[in-house]
SEVEX-340682 format. One record per residue (C-alpha): residue number from 0; x, y, z. Coordinates in steps of 0.05 Angstrom, whole numbers, always signed. Example, Ala and Ser with C-alpha at 12.3 -4.5 7.8 and 13.67 -1.06 7.14 Angstrom:
// residues 2
  num      xx      yy      zz
    0    +246     -90    +156
    1    +273     -21    +143
// end
This chain:
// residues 252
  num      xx      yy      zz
    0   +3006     -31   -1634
    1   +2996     -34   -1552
    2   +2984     +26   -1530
    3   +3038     +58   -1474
    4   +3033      +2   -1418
    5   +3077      +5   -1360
    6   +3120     -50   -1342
    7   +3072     -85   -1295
    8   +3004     -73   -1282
    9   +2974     -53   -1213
   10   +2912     -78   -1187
   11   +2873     -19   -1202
   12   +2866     -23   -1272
   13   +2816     +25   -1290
   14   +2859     +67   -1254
   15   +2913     +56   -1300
   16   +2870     +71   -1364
   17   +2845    +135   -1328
   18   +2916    +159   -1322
   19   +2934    +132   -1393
   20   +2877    +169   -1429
   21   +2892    +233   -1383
   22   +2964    +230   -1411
   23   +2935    +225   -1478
   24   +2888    +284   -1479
   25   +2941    +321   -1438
   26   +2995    +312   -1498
   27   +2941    +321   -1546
   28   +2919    +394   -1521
   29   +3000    +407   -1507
   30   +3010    +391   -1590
   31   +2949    +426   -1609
   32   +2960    +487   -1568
   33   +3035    +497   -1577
   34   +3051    +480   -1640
   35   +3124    +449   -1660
   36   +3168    +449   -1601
   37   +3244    +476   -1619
   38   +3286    +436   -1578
   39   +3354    +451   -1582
   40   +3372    +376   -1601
   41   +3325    +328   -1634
   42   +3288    +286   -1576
   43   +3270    +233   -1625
   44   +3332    +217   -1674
   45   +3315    +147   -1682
   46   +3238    +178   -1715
   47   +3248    +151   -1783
   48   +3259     +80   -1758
   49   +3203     +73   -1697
   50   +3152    +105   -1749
   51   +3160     +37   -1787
   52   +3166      -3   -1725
   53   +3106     +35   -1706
   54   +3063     +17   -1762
   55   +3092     -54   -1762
   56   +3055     -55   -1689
   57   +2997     -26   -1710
   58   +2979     -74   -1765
   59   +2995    -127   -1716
   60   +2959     -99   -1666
   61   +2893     -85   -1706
   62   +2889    -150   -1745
   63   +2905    -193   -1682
   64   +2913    -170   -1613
   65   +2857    -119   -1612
   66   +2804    -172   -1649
   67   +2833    -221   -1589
   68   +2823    -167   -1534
   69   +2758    -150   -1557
   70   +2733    -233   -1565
   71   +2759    -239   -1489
   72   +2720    -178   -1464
   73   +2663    -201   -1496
   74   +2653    -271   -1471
   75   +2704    -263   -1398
   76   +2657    -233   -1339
   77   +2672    -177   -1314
   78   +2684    -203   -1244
   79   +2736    -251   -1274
   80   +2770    -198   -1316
   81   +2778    -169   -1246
   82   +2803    -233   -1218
   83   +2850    -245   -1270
   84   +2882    -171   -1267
   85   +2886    -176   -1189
   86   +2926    -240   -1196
   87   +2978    -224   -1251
   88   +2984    -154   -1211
   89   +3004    -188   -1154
   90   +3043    -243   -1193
   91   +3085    -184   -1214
   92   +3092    -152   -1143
   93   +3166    -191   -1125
   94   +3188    -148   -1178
   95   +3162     -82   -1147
   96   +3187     -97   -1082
   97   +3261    -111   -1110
   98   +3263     -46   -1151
   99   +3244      -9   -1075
  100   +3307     -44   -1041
  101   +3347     -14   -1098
  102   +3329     +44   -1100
  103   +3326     +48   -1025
  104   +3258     +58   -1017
  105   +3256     +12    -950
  106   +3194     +27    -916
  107   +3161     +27    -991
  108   +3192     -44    -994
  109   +3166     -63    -926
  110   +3100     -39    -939
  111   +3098     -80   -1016
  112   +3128    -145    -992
  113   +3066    -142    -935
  114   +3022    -129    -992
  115   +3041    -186   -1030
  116   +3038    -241    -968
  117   +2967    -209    -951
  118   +2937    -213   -1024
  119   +2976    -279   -1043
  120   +2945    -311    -972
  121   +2876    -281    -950
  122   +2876    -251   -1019
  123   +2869    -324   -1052
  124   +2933    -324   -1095
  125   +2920    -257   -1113
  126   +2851    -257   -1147
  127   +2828    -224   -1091
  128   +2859    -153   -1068
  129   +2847    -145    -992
  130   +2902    -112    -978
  131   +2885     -48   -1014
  132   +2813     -52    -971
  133   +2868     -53    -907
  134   +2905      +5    -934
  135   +2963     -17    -969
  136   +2970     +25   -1029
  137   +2992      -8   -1087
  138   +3059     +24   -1125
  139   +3091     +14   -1186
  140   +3174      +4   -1192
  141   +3216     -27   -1247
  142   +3288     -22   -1269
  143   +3280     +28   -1311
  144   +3254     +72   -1262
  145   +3309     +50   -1222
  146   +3366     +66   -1266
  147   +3332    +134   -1263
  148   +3322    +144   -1195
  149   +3398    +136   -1195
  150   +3409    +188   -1256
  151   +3407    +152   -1315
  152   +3381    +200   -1371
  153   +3323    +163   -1413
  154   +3364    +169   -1482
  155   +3319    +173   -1546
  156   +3248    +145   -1554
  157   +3247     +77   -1575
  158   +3196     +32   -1602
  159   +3195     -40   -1597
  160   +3176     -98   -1651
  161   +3111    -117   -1609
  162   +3130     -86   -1542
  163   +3109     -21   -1556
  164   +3132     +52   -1537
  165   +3202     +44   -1496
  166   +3275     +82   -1492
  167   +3343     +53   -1485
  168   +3335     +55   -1411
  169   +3279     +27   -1409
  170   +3289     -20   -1452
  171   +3351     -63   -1430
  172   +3315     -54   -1351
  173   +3250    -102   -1387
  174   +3306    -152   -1392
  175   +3326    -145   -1320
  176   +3246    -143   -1300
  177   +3241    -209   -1330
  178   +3288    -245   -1277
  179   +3251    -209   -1220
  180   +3181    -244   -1251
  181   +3165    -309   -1215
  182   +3138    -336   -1279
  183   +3209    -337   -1310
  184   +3234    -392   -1263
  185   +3167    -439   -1276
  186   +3199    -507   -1307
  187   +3140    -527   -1352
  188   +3146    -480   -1411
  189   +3080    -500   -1432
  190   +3057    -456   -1366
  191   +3097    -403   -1389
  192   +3074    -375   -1451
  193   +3000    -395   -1425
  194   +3011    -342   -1368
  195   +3048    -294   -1409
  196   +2996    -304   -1467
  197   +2932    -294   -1418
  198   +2970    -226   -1379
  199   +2985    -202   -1448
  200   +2912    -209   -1475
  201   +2875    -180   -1411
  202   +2923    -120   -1407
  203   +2906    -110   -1488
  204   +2829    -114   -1461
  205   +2836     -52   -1414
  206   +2871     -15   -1455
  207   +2825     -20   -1509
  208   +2783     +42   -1477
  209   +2852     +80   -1501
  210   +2844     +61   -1582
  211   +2799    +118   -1597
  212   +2843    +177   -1568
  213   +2896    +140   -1604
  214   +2854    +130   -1675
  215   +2826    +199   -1676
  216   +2898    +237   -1660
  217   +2927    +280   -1714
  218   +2988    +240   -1709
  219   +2973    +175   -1663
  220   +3050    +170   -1665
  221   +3067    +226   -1636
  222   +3011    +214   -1595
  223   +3038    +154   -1564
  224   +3107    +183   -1559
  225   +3091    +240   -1518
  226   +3044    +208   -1470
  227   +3088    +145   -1458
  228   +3152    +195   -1443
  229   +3105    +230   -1402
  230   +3080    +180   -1363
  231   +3151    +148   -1346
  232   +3171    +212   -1326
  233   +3124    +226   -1278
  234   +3140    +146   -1245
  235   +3215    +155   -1243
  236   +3200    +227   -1197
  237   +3143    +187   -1162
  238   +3097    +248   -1185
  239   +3150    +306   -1181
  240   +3171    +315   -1243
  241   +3221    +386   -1250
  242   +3192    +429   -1287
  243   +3241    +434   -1340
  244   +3227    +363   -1365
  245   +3161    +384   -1390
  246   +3193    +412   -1439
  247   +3241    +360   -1458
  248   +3233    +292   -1421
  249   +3294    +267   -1451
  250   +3337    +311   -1409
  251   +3408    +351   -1438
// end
């Protein structure tokens, strides 16, 4: 299956796959070194039924999408893999700068909707990322992290046919991020899925750096589960995450 992938990519990709594989190791020494956690409720009562989603994914993901990801790397330059990732970054940027108004984030907002004009314009429609280079620092909003910036509890772990690693926050908000896209409102379908089929591939090609943590885990599962909750988390606080929810990201 994909690996945990936030809702839209950055333009620093290898950044991205840093942090992923950091969140990886990090849950991996957490499970190793502590053992079975004891919450007082279950934090993943839906298990039984994202296990076989989960393994759905996998075979999918192993037989198709990582054979594709791996084909692309091989024969797309690296300077166009760059290209390609700076432009459906920035492609998804309108939806960055929407989830900053709502959560009231206005000088954020200011600062991402400049971003967006700079790298769209001198940028080249966004293959090109000057703006970064002028000090614009790319961030990374969605509904989700919305509807938690406003208090709404994660609710149990949920995997997705496909999709991957989500929650029933999360989830529903993907539905919501997918009006805020530009590509959505494209007339020619055709376009579309081209688009949506290219993003898809090149995000499975950075990620693939992340497939031997997962392969090699005790329980890639688990794995997954940990580092995705983890990871959203630590978004929705914008990096100050209380310290209880280390110890159950789900929340009472």
């Amino acid at each position: 299956m994909f690996p945990s992938i936030p809702a839209r990519r950055q333009p620093r990709r290898t950044a991205l796959v840093a942090v992923l594989l950091a969140s990886l190791l990090a849950a991996a020494g957490a499970f190793a070194a502590d053992g079975p956690a004891t919450p007082t409720r279950n934090p993943d009562p839906l298990e039984k039924m994202n296990r076989a989603t989960y393994r759905f994914n996998d075979f999918f993901d192993r037989h198709l999408a990582r054979p594709v990801a791996r084909g692309y790397r091989t024969v797309m330059p690296e300077f166009a893999r760059r290209g390609i990732g700076n432009f459906f970054a920035n492609l998804g940027y309108p939806t960055v700068v929407v989830n900053d108004i709502l959560q009231f984030k206005l000088k954020d907002a200011a600062k991402d909707t400049t971003r967006f004009i700079v790298n769209t314009t001198l940028g080249v429609g966004g293959l090109v990322d000057p703006a970064t280079k002028m000090g614009l620092v790319a961030h990374n909003e969605d509904f989700g992290q919305t509807l938690g910036h406003w208090g709404v509890r994660p609710g149990p772990y949920l995997v997705l046919p496909i999709l991957g690693p989500s929650d029933l926050r999360d989830a529903p908000g993907r539905v919501v991020d997918h009006y805020t896209h530009p590509v959505s409102y494209l007339e020619e379908r055709r376009v579309r899925y081209l688009l949506t089929g290219i993003e898809l591939v090149d995000t499975r090609a950075e990620l693939l750096a992340a497939d031997e943590a997962i392969d090699l885990a005790f329980d890639p599962y688990a794995l997954v589960r940990n580092a995705y909750l983890q990871r959203r988390d630590y978004l929705v606080h914008d990096g100050q995450v209380p310290a209880d929810n280390y110890d159950d990201p789900l929340g009472p």
